[in-house]
C-alpha positions in Angstrom: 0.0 0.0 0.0 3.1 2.1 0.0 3.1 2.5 -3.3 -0.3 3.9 -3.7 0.6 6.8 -1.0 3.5 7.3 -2.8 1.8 7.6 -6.3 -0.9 9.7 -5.5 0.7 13.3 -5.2 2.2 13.1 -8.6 -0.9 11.9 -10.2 -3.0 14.5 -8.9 -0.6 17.3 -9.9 -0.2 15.6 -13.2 -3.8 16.3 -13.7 -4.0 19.7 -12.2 -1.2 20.6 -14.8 -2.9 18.9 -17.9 -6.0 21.0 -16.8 -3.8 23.9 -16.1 -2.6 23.8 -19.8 -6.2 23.1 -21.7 -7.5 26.1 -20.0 -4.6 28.1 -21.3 -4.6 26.9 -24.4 -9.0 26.9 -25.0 -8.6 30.5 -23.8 -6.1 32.0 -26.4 -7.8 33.7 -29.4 -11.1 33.8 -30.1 -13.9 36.8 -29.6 -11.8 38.7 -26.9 -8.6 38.2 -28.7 -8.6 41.8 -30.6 -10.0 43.2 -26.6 -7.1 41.8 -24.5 -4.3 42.5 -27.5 -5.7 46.3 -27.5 -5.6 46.4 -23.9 -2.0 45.1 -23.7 -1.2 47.7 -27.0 -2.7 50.4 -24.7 -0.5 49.4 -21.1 2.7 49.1 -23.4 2.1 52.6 -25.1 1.0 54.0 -21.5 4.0 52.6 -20.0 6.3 53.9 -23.1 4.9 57.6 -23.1 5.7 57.6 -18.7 9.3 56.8 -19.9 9.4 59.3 -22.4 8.0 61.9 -20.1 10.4 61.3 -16.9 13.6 61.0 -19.7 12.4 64.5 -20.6 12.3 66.1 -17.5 15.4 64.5 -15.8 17.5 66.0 -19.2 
Protein backbone atom coordinates (compact mmCIF):
# COMPACT_ATOMS: atom_id res chain seq x y z
CA UNK A 1 0.00 0.00 0.00
CA UNK A 2 3.12 2.13 0.03
CA UNK A 3 3.07 2.52 -3.32
CA UNK A 4 -0.34 3.92 -3.70
CA UNK A 5 0.63 6.80 -0.97
CA UNK A 6 3.49 7.31 -2.81
CA UNK A 7 1.81 7.60 -6.25
CA UNK A 8 -0.90 9.66 -5.46
CA UNK A 9 0.72 13.28 -5.22
CA UNK A 10 2.21 13.06 -8.65
CA UNK A 11 -0.86 11.87 -10.25
CA UNK A 12 -2.96 14.48 -8.87
CA UNK A 13 -0.60 17.31 -9.89
CA UNK A 14 -0.25 15.61 -13.25
CA UNK A 15 -3.85 16.34 -13.71
CA UNK A 16 -3.98 19.74 -12.22
CA UNK A 17 -1.24 20.64 -14.81
CA UNK A 18 -2.85 18.89 -17.85
CA UNK A 19 -5.98 21.03 -16.77
CA UNK A 20 -3.80 23.94 -16.10
CA UNK A 21 -2.61 23.79 -19.76
CA UNK A 22 -6.19 23.11 -21.75
CA UNK A 23 -7.51 26.13 -19.96
CA UNK A 24 -4.59 28.14 -21.32
CA UNK A 25 -4.64 26.93 -24.38
CA UNK A 26 -8.98 26.86 -25.04
CA UNK A 27 -8.59 30.47 -23.76
CA UNK A 28 -6.05 31.99 -26.38
CA UNK A 29 -7.78 33.74 -29.44
CA UNK A 30 -11.10 33.77 -30.12
CA UNK A 31 -13.94 36.84 -29.59
CA UNK A 32 -11.80 38.74 -26.88
CA UNK A 33 -8.60 38.16 -28.67
CA UNK A 34 -8.58 41.77 -30.58
CA UNK A 35 -9.96 43.24 -26.56
CA UNK A 36 -7.12 41.84 -24.46
CA UNK A 37 -4.29 42.47 -27.52
CA UNK A 38 -5.73 46.29 -27.51
CA UNK A 39 -5.60 46.42 -23.86
CA UNK A 40 -2.02 45.12 -23.67
CA UNK A 41 -1.17 47.73 -26.95
CA UNK A 42 -2.68 50.42 -24.70
CA UNK A 43 -0.52 49.42 -21.10
CA UNK A 44 2.72 49.06 -23.42
CA UNK A 45 2.08 52.61 -25.07
CA UNK A 46 0.97 53.99 -21.53
CA UNK A 47 3.99 52.60 -20.04
CA UNK A 48 6.27 53.95 -23.10
CA UNK A 49 4.86 57.56 -23.10
CA UNK A 50 5.71 57.63 -18.71
CA UNK A 51 9.34 56.79 -19.87
CA UNK A 52 9.43 59.25 -22.43
CA UNK A 53 8.01 61.95 -20.08
CA UNK A 54 10.41 61.33 -16.90
CA UNK A 55 13.56 60.98 -19.70
CA UNK A 56 12.45 64.51 -20.62
CA UNK A 57 12.27 66.13 -17.46
CA UNK A 58 15.38 64.49 -15.80
CA UNK A 59 17.49 65.98 -19.23
Amino acid sequence: MDYVSALVPPVVMAVFFIGVIRVIVKTQGGANKAKEDAVVDAALARAEGARQASAKTDA
